[in-house]
Short mmCIF file of the C-alpha atoms (twelve columns), coordinates in Angstrom:
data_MODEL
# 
_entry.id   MODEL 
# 
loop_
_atom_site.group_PDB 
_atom_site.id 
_atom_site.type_symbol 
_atom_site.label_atom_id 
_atom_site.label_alt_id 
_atom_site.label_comp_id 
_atom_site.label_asym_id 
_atom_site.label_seq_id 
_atom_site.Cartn_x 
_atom_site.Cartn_y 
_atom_site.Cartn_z 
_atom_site.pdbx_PDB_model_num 
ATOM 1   C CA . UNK A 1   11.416  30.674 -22.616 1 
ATOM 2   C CA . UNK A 2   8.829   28.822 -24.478 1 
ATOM 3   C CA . UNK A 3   7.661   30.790 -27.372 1 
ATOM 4   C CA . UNK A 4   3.394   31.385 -27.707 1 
ATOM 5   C CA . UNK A 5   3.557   29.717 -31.208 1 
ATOM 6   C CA . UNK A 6   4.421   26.096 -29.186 1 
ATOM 7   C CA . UNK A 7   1.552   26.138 -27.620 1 
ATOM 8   C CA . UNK A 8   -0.437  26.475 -30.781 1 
ATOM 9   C CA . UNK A 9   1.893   23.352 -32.433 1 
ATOM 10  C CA . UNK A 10  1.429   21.303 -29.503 1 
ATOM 11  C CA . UNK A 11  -3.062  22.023 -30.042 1 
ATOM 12  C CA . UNK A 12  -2.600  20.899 -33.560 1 
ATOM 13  C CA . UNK A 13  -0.585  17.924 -32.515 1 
ATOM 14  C CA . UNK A 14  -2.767  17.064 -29.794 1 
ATOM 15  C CA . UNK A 15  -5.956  17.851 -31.551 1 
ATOM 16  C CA . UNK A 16  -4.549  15.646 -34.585 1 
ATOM 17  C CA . UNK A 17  -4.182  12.773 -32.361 1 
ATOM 18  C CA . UNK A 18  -7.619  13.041 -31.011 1 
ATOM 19  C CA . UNK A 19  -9.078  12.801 -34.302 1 
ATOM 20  C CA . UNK A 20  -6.959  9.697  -35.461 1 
ATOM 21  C CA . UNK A 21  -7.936  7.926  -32.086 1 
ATOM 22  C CA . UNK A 22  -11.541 9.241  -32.403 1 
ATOM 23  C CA . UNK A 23  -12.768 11.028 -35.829 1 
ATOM 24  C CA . UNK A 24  -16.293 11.615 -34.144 1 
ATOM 25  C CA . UNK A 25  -14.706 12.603 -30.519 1 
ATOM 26  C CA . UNK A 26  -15.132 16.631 -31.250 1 
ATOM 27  C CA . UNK A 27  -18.196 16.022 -33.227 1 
ATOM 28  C CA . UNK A 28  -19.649 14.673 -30.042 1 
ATOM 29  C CA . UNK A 29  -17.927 17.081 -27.506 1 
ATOM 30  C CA . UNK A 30  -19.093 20.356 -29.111 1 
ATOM 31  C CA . UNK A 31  -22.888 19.181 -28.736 1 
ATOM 32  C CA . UNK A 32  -23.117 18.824 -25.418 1 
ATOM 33  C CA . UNK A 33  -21.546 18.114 -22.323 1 
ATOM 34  C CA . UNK A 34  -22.620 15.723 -19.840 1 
ATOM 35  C CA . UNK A 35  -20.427 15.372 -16.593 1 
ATOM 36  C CA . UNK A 36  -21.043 13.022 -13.755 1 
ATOM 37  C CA . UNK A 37  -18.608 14.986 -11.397 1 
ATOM 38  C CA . UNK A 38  -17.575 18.542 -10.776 1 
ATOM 39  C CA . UNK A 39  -13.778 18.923 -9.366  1 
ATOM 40  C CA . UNK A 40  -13.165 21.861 -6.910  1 
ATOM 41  C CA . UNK A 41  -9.143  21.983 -6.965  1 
ATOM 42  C CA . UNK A 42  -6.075  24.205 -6.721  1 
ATOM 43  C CA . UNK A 43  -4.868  26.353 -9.366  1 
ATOM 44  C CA . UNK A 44  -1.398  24.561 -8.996  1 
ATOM 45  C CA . UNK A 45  -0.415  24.232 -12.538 1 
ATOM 46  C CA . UNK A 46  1.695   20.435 -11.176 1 
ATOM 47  C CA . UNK A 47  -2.496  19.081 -10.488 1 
ATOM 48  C CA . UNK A 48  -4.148  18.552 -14.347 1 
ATOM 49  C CA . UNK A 49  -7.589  17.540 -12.712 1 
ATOM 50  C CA . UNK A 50  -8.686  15.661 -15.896 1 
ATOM 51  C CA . UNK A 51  -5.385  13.960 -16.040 1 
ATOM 52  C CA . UNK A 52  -4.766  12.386 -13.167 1 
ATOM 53  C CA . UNK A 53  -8.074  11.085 -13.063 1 
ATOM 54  C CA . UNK A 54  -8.175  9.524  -16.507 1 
ATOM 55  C CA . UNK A 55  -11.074 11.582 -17.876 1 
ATOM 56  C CA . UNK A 56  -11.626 12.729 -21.404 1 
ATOM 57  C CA . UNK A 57  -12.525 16.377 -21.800 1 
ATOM 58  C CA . UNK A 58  -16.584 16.907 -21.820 1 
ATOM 59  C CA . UNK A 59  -16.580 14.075 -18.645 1 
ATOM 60  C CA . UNK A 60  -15.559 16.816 -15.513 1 
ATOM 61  C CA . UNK A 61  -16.515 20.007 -15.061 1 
ATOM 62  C CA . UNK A 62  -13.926 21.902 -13.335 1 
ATOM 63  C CA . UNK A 63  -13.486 24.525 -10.592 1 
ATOM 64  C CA . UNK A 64  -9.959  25.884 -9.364  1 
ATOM 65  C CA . UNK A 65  -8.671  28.512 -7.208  1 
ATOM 66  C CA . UNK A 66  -5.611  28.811 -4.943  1 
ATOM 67  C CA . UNK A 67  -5.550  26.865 -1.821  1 
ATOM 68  C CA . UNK A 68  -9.229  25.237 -3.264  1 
ATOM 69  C CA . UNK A 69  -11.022 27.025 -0.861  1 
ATOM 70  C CA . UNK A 70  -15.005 27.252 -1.135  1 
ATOM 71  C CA . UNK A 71  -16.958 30.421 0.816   1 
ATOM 72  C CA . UNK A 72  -20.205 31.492 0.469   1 
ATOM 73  C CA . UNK A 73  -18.746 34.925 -0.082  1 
ATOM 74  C CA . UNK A 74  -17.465 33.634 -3.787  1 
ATOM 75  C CA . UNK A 75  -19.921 34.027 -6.400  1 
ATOM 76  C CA . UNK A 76  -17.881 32.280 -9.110  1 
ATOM 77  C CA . UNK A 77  -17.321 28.664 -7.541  1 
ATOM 78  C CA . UNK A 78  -20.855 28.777 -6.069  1 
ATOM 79  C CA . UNK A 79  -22.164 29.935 -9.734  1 
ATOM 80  C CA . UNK A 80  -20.045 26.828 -10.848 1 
ATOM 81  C CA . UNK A 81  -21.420 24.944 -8.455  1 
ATOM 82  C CA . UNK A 82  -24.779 25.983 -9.082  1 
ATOM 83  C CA . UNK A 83  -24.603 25.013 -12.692 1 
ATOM 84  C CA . UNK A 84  -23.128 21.685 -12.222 1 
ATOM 85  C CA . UNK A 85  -25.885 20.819 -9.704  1 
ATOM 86  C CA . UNK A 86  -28.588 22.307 -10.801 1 
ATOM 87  C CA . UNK A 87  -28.359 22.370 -14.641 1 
ATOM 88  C CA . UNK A 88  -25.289 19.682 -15.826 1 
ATOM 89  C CA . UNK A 89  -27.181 17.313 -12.903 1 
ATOM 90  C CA . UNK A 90  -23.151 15.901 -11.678 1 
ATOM 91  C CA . UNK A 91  -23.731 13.402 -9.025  1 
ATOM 92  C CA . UNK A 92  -20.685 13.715 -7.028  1 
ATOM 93  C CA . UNK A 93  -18.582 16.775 -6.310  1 
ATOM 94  C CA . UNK A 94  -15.310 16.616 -5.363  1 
ATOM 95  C CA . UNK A 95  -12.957 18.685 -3.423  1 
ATOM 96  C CA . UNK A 96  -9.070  17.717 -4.165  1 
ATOM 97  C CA . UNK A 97  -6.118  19.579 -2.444  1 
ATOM 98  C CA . UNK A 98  -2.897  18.282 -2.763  1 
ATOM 99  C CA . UNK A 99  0.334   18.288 -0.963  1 
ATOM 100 C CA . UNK A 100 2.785   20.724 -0.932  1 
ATOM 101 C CA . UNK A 101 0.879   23.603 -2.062  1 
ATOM 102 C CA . UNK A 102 2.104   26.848 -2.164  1 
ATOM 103 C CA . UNK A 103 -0.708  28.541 -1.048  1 
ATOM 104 C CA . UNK A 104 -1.837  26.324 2.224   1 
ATOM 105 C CA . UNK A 105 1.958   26.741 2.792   1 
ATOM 106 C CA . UNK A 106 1.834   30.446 2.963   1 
ATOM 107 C CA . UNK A 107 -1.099  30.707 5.023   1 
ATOM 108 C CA . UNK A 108 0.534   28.150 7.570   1 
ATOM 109 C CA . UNK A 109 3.582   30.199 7.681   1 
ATOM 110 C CA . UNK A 110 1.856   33.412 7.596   1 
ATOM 111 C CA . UNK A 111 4.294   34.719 4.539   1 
ATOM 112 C CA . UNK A 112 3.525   38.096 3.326   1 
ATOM 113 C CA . UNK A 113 2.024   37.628 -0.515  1 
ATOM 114 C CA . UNK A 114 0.167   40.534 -1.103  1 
ATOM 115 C CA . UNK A 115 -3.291  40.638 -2.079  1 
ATOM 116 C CA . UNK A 116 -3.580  36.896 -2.051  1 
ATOM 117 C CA . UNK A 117 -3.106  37.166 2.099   1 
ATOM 118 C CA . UNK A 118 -6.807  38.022 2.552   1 
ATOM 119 C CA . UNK A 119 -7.804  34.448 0.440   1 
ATOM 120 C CA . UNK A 120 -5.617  32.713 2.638   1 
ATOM 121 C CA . UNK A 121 -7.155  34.074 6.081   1 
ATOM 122 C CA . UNK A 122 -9.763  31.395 5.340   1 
ATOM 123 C CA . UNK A 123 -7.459  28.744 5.669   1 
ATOM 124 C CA . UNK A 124 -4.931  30.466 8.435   1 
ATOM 125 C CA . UNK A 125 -8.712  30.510 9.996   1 
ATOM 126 C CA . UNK A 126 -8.829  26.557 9.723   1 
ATOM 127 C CA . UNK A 127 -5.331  26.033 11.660  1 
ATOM 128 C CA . UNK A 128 -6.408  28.788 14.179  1 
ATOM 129 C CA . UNK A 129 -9.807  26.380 14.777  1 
ATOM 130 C CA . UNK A 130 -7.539  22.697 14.730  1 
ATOM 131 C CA . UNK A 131 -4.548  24.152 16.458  1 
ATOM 132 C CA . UNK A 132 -5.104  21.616 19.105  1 
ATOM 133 C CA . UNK A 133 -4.281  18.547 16.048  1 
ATOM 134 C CA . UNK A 134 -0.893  20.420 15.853  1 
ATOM 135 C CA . UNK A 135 2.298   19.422 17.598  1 
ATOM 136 C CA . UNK A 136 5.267   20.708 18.268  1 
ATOM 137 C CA . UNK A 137 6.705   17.353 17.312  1 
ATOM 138 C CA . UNK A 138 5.433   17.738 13.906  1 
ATOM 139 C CA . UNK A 139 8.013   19.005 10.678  1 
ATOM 140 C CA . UNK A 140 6.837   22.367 9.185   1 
ATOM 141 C CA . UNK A 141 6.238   20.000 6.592   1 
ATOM 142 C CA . UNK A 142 4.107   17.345 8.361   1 
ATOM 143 C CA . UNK A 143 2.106   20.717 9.619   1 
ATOM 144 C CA . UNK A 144 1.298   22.098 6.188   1 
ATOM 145 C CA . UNK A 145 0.348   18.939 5.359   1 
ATOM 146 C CA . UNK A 146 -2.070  18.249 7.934   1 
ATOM 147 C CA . UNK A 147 -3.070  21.319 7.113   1 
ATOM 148 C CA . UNK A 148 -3.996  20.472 3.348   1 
ATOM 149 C CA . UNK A 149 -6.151  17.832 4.825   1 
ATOM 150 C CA . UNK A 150 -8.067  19.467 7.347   1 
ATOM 151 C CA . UNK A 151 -8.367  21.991 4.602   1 
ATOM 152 C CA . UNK A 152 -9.940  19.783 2.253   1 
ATOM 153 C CA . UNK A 153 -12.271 18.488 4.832   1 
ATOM 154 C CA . UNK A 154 -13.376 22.064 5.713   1 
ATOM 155 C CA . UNK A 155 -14.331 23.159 2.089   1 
ATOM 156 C CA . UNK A 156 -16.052 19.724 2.063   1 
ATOM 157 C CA . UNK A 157 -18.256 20.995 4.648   1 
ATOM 158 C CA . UNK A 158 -18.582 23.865 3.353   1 
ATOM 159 C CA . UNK A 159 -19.978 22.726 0.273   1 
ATOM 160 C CA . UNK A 160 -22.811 21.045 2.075   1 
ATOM 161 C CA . UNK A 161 -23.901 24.075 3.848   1 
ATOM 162 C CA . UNK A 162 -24.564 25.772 0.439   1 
ATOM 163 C CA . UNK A 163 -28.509 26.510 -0.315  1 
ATOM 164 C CA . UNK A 164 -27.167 24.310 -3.709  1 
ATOM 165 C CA . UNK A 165 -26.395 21.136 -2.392  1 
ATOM 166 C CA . UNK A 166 -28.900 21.124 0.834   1 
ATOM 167 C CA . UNK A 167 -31.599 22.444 -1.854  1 
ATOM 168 C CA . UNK A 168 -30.750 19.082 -4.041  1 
ATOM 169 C CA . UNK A 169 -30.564 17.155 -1.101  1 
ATOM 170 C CA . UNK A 170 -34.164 18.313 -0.528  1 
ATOM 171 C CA . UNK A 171 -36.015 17.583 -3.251  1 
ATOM 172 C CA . UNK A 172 -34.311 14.563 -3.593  1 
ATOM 173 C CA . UNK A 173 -31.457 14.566 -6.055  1 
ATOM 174 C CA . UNK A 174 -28.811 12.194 -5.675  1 
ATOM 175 C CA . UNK A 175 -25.850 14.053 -4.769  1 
ATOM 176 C CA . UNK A 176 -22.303 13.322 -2.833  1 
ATOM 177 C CA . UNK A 177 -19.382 15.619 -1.690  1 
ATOM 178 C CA . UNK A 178 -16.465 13.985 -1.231  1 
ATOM 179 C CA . UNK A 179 -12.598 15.063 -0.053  1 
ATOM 180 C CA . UNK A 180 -9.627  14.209 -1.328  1 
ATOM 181 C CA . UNK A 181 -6.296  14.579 -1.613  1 
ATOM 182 C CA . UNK A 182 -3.461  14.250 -4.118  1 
ATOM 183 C CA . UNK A 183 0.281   13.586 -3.524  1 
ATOM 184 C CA . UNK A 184 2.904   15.150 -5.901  1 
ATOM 185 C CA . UNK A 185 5.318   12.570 -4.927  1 
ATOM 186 C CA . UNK A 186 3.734   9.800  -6.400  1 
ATOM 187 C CA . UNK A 187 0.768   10.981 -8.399  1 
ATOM 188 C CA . UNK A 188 -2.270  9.590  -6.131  1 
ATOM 189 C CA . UNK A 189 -5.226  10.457 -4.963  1 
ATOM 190 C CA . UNK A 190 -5.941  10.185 -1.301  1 
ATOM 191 C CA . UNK A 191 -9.832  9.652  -0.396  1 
ATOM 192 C CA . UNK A 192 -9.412  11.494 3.528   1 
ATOM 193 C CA . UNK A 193 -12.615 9.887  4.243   1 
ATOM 194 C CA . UNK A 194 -15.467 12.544 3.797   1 
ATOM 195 C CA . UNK A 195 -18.204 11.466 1.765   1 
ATOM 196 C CA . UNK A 196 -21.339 13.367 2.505   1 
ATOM 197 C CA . UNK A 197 -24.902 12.139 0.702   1 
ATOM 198 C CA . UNK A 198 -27.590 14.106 2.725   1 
ATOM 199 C CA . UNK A 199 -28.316 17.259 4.861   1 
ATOM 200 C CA . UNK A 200 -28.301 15.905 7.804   1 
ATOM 201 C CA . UNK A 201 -25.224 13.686 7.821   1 
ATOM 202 C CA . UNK A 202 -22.215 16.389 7.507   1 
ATOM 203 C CA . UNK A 203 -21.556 17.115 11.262  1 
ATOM 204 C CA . UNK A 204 -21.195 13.140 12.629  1 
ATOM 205 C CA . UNK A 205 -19.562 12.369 8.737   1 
ATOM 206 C CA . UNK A 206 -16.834 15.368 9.428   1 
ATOM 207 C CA . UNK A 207 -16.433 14.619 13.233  1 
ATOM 208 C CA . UNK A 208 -15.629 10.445 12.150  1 
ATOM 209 C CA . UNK A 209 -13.261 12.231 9.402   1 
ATOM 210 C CA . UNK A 210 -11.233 14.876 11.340  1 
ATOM 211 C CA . UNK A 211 -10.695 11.819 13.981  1 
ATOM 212 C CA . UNK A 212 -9.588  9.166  11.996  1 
ATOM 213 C CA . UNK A 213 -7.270  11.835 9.917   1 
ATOM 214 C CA . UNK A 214 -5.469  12.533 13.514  1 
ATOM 215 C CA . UNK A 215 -5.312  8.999  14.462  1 
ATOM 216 C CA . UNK A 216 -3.419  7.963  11.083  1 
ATOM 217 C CA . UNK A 217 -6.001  5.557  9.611   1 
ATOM 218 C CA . UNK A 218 -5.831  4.722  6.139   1 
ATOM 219 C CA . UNK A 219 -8.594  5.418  4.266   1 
# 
């Protein structure tokens, strides 16, 4: 078991390195911070948001639960939503699920977890509504996956219906939600084809996306 006092090595390691790279980099960081994107992702430790997107700390503000899952019942992504919109100004917000997560798993399989069962309604909610874009010729694999990405397209939508992002649509702040998706096999990033820059364009934008998901075209 790794002992507490690594994890402080490895910050004075990596903190070292920082400041041989770039002696002004915290300097510059602890002023201000100045995203372009907030990143609504899964808690899965295996998905480093500013990692596998190449980003420096300071350049994306960051939002994770299990399963990614956005409802207007959850005061502390839309607070973090809020904020990034409406006060850190981020142009694009993106909403990143991966494959093979544990938690869209669970909620596909309907596995007991405890507490964490009544999160996961919202996406056992998502197959109930797509059931018809499941086979029985599909793997429990290829299901859960599927699942992932109808999953990503929901919270997608469900992003736009916030008073946050139709407010900033409104009086005319640039703003885009996107969905994507990120593979543990290979380390990419998936764009599943939802891109959403105005009130009134979610329904035909998510229609066009669920049905070119189901048809298998690449995005």
């Amino acid at each position: 078991m790794t002992n507490l006092s690594d994890l402080f090595s490895n910050n004075r390691r990596w903190s070292d390195g920082v400041k041989k790279r770039d002696p002004g980099f915290f300097d510059r960081l602890s002023r201000q911070q100045a995203p372009r994107y907030l990143w609504i992702g899964c808690s899965d430790s295996r998905v480093p948001a500013n990692e596998i997107v190449g980003l420096l700390p300071g350049e994306l503000f960051v939002h994770r639960n299990v399963a990614n899952v956005v409802v207007h019942s959850d005061l502390n992504c839309l607070s973090v939503l809020q904020y990034a919109v409406d006060v850190l100004r981020v142009e694009h917000v993106i909403v990143c699920g991966h494959y093979g997560c544990s938690g869209v798993e669970a909620a596909w399989k309907r596995t007991p977890q405890g507490l964490i069962d009544n999160w996961l309604r919202h996406v056992q909610d998502i197959a109930d509504r797509h059931r018809h874009h499941f086979s029985r010729a599909m793997s429990g694999t290829q299901s859960v996956d599927r699942l992932a990405e109808l999953n990503v397209l929901e919270q997608v939508a469900n992003v736009c219906r916030t008073t946050i992002a139709r407010d900033a649509w409104r009086r005319g702040q640039s703003l885009a939600i996107h969905g994507w998706i990120y593979s543990l096999q290979d380390g990419l990033l998936r764009d599943l084809g939802l891109s959403v820059t105005r009130d009134d364009a979610l329904d035909g934008e998510y229609d066009r996306a669920v049905a070119a998901l189901i048809a298998g075209v690449p995005h």
